[in-house]
C-alpha positions in Angstrom: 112.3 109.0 70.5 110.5 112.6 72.0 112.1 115.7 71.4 111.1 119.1 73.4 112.4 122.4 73.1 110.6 124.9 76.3 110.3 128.7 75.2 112.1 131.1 77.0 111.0 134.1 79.0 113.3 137.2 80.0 116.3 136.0 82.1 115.9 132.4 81.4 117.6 130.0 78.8 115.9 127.3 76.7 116.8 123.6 77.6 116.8 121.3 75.3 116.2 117.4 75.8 115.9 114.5 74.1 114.9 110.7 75.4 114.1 107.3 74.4 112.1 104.7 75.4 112.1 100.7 74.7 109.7 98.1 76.1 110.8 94.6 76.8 108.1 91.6 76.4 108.4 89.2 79.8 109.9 86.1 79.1 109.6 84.0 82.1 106.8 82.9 84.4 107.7 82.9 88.0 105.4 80.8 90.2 105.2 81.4 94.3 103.3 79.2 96.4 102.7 79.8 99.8 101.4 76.4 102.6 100.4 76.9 105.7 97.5 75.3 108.5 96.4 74.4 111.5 95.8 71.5 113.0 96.0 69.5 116.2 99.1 67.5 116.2 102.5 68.0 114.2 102.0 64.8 112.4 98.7 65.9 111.0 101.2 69.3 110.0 103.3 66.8 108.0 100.3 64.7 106.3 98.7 67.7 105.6 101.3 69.5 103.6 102.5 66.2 101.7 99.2 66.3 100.6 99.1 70.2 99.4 102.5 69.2 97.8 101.7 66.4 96.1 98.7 67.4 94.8 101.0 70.9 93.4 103.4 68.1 92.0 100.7 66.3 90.0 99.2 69.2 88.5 102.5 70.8 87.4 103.2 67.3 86.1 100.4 67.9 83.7 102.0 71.0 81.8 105.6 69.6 81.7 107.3 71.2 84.6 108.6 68.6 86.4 109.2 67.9 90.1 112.9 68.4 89.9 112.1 72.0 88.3 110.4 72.7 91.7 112.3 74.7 94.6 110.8 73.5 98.4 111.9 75.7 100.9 112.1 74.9 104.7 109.0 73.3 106.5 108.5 74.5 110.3 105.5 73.7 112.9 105.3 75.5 115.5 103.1 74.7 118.5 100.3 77.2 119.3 99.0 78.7 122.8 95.5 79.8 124.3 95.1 81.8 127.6 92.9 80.5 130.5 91.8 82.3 133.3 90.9 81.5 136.9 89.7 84.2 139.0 92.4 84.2 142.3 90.7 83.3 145.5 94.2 83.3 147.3 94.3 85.2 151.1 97.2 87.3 149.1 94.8 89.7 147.5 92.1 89.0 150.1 92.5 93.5 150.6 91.4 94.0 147.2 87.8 95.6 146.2 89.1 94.2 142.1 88.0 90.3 141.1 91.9 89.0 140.3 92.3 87.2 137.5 95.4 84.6 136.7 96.2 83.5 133.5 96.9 79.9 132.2 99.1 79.2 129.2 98.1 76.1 127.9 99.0 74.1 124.4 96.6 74.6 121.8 97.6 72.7 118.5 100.4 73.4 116.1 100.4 74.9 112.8 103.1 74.7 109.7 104.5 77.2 106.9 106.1 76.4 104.0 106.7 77.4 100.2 107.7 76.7 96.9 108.6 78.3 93.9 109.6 77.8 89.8 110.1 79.5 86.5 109.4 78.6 83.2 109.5 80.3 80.3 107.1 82.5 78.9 106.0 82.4 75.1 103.3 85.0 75.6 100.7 82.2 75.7 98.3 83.6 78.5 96.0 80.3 77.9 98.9 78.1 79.4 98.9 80.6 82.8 95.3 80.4 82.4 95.7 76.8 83.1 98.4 76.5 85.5 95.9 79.1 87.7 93.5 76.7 87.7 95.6 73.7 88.1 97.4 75.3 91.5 93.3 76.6 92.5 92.0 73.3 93.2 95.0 72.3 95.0 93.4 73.0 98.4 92.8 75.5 100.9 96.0 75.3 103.0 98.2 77.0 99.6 98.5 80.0 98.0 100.1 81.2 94.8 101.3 83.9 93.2 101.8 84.1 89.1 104.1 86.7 88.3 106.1 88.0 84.7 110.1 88.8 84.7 112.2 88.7 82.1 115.4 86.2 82.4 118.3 88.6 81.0 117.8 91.3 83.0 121.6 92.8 83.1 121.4 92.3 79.2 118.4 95.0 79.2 120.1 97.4 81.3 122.3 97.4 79.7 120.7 98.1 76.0 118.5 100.5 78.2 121.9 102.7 78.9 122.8 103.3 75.0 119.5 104.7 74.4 119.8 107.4 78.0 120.6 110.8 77.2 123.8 112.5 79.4 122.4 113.8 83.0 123.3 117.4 81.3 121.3 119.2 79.0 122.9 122.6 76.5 121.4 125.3 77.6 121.3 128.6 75.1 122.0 131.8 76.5 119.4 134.7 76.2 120.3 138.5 75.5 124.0 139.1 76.7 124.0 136.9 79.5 125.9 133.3 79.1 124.2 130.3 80.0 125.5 127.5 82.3 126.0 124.1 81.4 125.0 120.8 83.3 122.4 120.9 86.5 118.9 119.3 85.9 118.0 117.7 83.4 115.8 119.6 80.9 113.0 122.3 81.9 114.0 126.2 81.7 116.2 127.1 84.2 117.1 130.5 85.4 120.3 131.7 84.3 122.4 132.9 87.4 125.1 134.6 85.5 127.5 133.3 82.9 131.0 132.2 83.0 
């Protein structure tokens, strides 16, 4: 809990405020992996992320999550393009003092995207997310991952958090014979405008 009262000057009023803070401990582990690749056909796409996901499975395995725990979402390939260019002999630009160039879209292997993600829960043991870090590291070059901290009841902390607030409206104490206003900002000294 801090408390603050601000000194007043001539024609100002003291605010008074008050506020508390609380900190919450995570107590989940939230894990993002990213796949993604290039190669030359879509069926090497397909082997190649099986592979990256099996390899995830297996090494999850290892710590207790399980393959059922883990959330797969959609897996696209999408066929990739390079540009060719011919320089344009053709009697229609025959005029020209330019070299003309026309360009050649032609297929240039196919790449894939996909991801995954899971919780568990988090006991404060930063030796196990040491270890699943390593685990999802030597899983290949065509993943990434992401180890992040949440905490699983977040409505329930909000609304703890709210009991503890102060009002948006701080008592203000008039100076000399003015009369001081009620509500606006919150804390700080505030000119007085006139009473009411």
């Amino acid at each position: 809990m801090h408390e603050g009262i601000i000194r007043t000057y001539a024609d100002h009023v003291i605010a008074i405020q008050a506020y508390a803070e609380k900190g919450y401990s995570p107590d989940v582990l939230k894990i993002d992996i990213d796949f993604s690749g290039d190669h030359e056909t879509q069926e090497q796409c397909v082997e190649a992320f099986k592979k990256s996901m099996s390899k995830v499975i297996k090494g999850l395995a290892e710590i207790g999550i399980s393959k059922s725990a883990i959330t797969n979402d959609q897996f696209a390939v999408t066929p990739g393009y390079r540009y060719l260019y011919a320089k344009d002999d053709s009697d229609d630009y025959r005029l020209s003092d330019e070299n003309l160039y026309v360009r050649k879209k032609v297929p240039d292997g196919y790449s894939y995207e996909s991801s995954a993600s899971c919780e568990r829960a988090y006991s404060g043991n930063t030796e196990e997310v040491e270890k699943i870090w390593q685990i999802l590291a030597g899983c290949g070059d065509e993943m990434s991952f992401r180890l992040t901290f949440d905490i699983a009841d977040r409505e329930g902390v909000r609304t703890k958090s709210w009991t503890l607030r102060c009002p948006d409206w701080s008592p203000h104490v008039p100076v000399g014979d003015q009369g001081a206003r009620r509500g606006g900002r919150r804390g700080g000294v505030q000119p007085d405008r006139g009473g009411r």
